[in-house]
C-alpha positions as CSV (number, residue, x, y, z in Angstrom):
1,X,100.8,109.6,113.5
2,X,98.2,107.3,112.0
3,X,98.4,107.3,108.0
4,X,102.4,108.7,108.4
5,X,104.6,105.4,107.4
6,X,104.0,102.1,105.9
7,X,105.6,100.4,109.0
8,X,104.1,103.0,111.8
9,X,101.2,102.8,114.0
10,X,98.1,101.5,112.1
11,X,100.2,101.3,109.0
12,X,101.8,98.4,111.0
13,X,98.6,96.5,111.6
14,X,98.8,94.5,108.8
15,X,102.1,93.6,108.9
16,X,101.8,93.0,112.1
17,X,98.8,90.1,111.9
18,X,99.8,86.8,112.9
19,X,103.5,88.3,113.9
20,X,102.6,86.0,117.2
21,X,106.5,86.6,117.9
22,X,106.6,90.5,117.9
23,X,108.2,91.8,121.4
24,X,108.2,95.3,120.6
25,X,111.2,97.3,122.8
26,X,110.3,100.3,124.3
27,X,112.5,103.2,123.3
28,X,112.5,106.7,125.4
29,X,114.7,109.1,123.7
30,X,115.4,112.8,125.8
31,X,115.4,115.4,123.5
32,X,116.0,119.4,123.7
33,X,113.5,121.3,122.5
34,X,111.4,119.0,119.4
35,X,110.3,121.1,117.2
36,X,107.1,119.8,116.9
37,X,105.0,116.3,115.5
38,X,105.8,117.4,112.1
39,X,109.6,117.1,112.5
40,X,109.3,113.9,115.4
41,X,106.9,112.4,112.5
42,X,109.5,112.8,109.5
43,X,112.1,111.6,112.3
44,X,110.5,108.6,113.4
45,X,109.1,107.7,110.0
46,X,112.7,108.0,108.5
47,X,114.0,104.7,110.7
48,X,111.3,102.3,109.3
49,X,112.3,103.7,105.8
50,X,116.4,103.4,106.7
51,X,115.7,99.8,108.2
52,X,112.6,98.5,106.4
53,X,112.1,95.4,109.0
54,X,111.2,97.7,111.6
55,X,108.2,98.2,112.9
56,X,107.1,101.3,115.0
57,X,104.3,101.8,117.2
58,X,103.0,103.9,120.2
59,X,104.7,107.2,119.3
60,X,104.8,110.0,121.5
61,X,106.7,113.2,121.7
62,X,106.8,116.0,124.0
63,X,109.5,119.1,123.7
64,X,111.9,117.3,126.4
65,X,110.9,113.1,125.2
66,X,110.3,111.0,122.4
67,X,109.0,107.3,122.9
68,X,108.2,104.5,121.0
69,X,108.2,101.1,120.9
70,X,109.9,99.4,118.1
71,X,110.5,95.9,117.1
72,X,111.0,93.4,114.0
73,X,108.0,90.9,113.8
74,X,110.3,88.7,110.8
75,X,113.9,88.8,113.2
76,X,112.4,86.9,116.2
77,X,116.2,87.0,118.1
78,X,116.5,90.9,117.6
79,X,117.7,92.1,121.2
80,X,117.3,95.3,122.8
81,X,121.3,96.2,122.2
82,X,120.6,95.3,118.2
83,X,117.7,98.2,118.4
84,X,120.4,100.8,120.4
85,X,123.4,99.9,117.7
86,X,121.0,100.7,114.6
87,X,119.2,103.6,116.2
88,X,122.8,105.3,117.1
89,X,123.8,104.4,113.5
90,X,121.1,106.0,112.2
């Protein structure tokens, strides 16, 4: 996914320097049948663009799981339940 969103895997990393405060959640997502990277990609790369604080990293996608870890390095008291809401909002 390298190269796929300003905020996603190593178009986090410099956003992500001196974030000494970045506790990434892991997020494990079971799917039905995903399409393929292309459509998991656009997914995934769609939540940084909806919630620009977010930062996503470690993506991976198989036809029955999508994981990732995502996380906020500028809200330092962003919880686990705050990551759920917005994700079911979205």
């Amino acid at each position: 996914m390298s190269g796929t969103g300003y905020n996603i895997d190593e178009g986090s990393k410099d956003y992500l320097e001196g974030a000494s405060k970045f506790k990434p959640v892991k997020v494990e997502l079971k799917v039905s049948n995903a399409k393929g990277t292309d459509e998991v990609n656009y997914w995934v790369n769609e939540i940084t663009n909806q919630y620009a604080d977010f930062v996503i990293t470690n993506v991976k996608a198989d036809p029955n799981q999508i994981s990732f870890d995502i996380g906020s390095p500028s809200m330092e008291d962003l919880t686990a339940k705050d990551i759920e809401f917005r994700l079911k909002e979205y």
